[in-house]
VMD Tcl script that draws the C-alpha trace (Angstrom):
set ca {
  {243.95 -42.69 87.13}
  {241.51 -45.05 88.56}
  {240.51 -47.78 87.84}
  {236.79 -49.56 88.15}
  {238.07 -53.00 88.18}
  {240.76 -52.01 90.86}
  {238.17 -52.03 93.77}
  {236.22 -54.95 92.32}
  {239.40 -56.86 92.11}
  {240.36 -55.99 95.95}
  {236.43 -56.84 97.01}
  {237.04 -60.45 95.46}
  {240.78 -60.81 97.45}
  {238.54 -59.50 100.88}
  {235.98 -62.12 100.02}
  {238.78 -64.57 100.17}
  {240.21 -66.12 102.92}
  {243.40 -63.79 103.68}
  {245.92 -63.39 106.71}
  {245.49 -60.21 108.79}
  {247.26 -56.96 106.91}
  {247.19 -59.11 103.73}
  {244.48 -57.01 101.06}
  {244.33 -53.89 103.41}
  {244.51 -53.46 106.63}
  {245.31 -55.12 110.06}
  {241.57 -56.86 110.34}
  {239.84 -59.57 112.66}
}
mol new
graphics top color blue
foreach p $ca { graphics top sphere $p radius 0.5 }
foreach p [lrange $ca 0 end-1] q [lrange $ca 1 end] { graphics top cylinder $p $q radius 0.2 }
display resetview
């Protein structure tokens, strides 16, 4: 089951400053 705040909540964490391979992937 998904859930609607589960996307949201990884969209906030990407809008944050994060190191490389930290929310979801290896990014620039």
């Amino acid at each position: 089951q998904q859930r609607p705040d589960l996307p949201r909540l990884l969209q906030q964490m990407h809008a944050q400053q994060l190191p490389p391979g930290a929310a979801i992937g290896p990014h620039p």
